[in-house]
N, C-alpha and C positions, 0 to 999 in steps of 0.2 A: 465606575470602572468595572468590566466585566473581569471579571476572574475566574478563567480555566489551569484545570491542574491536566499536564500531560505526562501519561507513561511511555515509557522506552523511549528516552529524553537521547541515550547515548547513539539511538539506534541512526539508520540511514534518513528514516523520517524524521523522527526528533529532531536529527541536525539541522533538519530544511526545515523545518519549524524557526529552529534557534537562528537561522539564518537571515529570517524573514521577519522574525518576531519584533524590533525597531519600529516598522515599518505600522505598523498596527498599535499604535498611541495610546487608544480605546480600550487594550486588552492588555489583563497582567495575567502571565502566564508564568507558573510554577513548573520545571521542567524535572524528571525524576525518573532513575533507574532502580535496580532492583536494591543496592546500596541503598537507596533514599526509601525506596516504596516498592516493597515483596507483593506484590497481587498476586502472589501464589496463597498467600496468608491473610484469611478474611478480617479477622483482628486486628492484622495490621494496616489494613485499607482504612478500616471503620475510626481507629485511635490515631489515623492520619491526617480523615478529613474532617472529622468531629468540630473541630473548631475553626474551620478555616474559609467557611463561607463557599464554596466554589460554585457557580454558577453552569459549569462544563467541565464533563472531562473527555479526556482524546485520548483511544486506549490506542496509543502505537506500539506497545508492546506485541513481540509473538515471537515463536518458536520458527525460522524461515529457511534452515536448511533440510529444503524438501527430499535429497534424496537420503539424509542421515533419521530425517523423522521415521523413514520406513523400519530402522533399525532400533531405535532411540525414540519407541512408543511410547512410554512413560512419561517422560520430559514435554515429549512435542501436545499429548495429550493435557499434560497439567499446565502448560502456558496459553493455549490456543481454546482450551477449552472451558477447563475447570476454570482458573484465572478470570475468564470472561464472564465464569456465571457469579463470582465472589465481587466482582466488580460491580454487575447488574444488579445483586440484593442489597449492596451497600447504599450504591447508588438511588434506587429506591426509598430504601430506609430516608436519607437526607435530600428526598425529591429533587436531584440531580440528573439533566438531562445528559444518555453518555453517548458521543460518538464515537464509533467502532470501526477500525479497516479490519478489511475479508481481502478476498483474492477470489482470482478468476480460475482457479485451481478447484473452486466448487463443483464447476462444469466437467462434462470428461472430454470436452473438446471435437464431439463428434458432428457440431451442428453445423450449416453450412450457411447462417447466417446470424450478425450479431445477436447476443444474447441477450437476451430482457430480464429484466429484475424478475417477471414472473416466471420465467421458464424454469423447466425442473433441474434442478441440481442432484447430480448423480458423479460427485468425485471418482475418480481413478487410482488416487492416490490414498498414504493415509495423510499427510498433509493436509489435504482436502477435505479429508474425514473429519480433522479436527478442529478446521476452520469451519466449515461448517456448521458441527457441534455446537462449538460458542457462538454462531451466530444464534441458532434456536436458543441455548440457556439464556444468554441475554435479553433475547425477545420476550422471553415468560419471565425473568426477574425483575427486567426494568422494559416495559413497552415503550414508554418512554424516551426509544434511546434510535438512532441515523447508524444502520450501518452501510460503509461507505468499500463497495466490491472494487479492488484496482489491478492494474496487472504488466510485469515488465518494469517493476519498477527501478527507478538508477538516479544520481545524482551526483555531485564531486562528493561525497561523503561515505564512506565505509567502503565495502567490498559490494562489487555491482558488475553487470556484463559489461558495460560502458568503457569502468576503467579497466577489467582483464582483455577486453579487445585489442587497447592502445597497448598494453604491455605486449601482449603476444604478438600483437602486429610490428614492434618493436624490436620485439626480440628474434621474431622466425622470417622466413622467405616464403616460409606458405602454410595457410591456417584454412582448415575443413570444417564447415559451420551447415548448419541443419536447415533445408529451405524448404520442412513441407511443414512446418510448424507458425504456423503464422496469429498476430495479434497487435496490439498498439502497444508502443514503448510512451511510459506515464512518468516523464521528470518529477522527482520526489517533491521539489519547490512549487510545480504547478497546484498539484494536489494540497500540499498545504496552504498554498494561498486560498486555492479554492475553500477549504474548510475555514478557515479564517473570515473571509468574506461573507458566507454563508452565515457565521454566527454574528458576523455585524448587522445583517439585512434584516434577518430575525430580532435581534434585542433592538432595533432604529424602526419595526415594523414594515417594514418595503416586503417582506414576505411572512408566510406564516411555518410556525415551528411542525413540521411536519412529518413525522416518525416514519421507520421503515426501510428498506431494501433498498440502496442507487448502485448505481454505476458510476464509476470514472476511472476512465483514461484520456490520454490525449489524442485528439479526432486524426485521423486517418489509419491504413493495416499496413504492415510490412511482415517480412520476413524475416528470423535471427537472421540467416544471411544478408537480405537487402540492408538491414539494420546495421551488419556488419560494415558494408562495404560503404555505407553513408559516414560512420562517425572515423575511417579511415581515409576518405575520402577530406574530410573536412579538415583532420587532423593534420594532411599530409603525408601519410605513411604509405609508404610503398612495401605490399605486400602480396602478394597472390593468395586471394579466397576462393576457396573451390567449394559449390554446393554440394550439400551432401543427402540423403535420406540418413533420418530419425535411426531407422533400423542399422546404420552405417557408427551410430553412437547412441549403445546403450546405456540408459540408466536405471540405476536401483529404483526410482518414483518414475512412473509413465507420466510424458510430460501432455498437454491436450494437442492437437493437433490445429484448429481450430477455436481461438479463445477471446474473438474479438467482442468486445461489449456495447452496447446498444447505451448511448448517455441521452437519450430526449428526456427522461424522468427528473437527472437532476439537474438539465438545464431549464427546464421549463417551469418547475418545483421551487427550483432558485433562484433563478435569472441569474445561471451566471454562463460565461463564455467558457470555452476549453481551446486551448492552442492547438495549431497544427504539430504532430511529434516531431520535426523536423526541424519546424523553428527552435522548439523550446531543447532540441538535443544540439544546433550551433549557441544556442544561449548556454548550455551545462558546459560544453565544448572550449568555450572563451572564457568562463570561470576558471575551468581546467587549469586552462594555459597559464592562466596570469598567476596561478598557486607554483605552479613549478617552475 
């Protein structure tokens, strides 16, 4: 039995983990929030895992309200960052391979074709500052360890654009949404199937454990607007969207402008597939429904 422990068990990811986790027979999976397991507190990681065998861990944990982190430096800095590196020395310490989600937020969005794991990261944000951060601590604590770049993430789980679209679209006659901001929208379920699968193919040997920087989202670009008008569309909601420029709605965090990401590394890395965002946003869609 493989045995992976996951942080930020409560969060949007977590859930799409816990959601899927059945499904994957082969894997016992520990699920834990800050309640369970403080990764702010290196002590408490190390008197965690001490006895518990883990063969993986999946840090879903992080600090994700980008435009409060601009204010709420401290906070965002010690979950995004510090956390990551107290997770990579432990990790380390008890030769645990760790995988890591990042964001597309590293980028500053200014490129005019999808991004590659190698291209330079230059945030705009401090968001970005801090995922970034903990991506290098990581990398020099535990080399050892996959981190996994996603971006636009959503699922029926937590707060997400997916579900604030259908309420506002619900609620108003007409909603103003941003269309020079373009990227792939990454169902939180796809992603963790995908990392699931990933570490089956690995420990069944069909591929090798291969440390390092990926990408993933779900293949194709859209627009928050076109994104808008699709999952209103599908929902039935009759609303009037009207495009807007960026500059028409500011925010505290500059959001990239351009942030689509380049996946040949960890499909080819993996062998695994990525969905159309389209399909897998009617599949999030018809979960939706059938909850309400």
């Amino acid at each position: 039995m493989i045995k992976v422990l996951i942080t930020g068990g409560k969060g949007q990811l977590g859930q799409s983990f816990q959601s899927i986790s059945n499904k994957f027979v082969d894997i016992n999976i520990s699920f834990t929030d800050v309640e369970d397991l403080n990764i702010c507190d290196i002590d408490n990681i190390r008197d965690f895992i001490s006895d518990k065998d883990y063969n993986y861990i999946i840090n879903c944990a992080a600090y994700t309200a980008v435009d409060k982190a601009e204010s709420d430096k401290i906070a965002s800095l010690q979950l995004n960052a510090e956390a990551v590196k107290n997770i990579g020395i432990v990790a380390k310490e008890f030769n645990i391979p760790v995988i890591h989600i990042s964001t597309d937020y590293v980028f500053d969005g200014n490129s005019f074709k999808p991004y590659t794991e190698n291209d330079y990261a230059v945030p705009s944000s401090y968001y970005g500052q801090t995922k970034l951060l903990g991506e290098k601590y990581l990398l020099e604590e535990q080399p050892n360890s996959i981190i996994i770049r996603t971006a636009w993430l959503y699922s029926e789980f937590g707060n997400n654009f997916v579900k604030t679209m259908i309420k506002l679209g619900n609620d108003r006659d007409l909603l103003k949404v941003v269309v020079d901001q373009v990227g792939s929208p990454t169902y939180a379920v796809d992603l963790a199937e995908g990392i699931l699968n990933i570490i089956l193919k690995i420990e069944n040997k069909s591929v090798n454990f291969t440390p390092g920087i990926y990408h993933f989202s779900n293949e194709g670009v859209c627009s928050w607007y076109d994104f808008t008008i699709n999952i209103h569309q599908l929902m039935g909601i009759d609303c009037n969207v009207l495009p807007i420029e960026s500059k028409e709605y500011p925010t505290a965090a500059p959001r990239p402008y351009y942030s689509v990401l380049n996946k040949t590394k960890i499909k080819t890395t993996y062998k695994i597939e990525i969905p159309y965002w389209r399909f897998s946003l009617e599949k999030c869609l018809r979960k939706l429904a059938t909850k309400n």
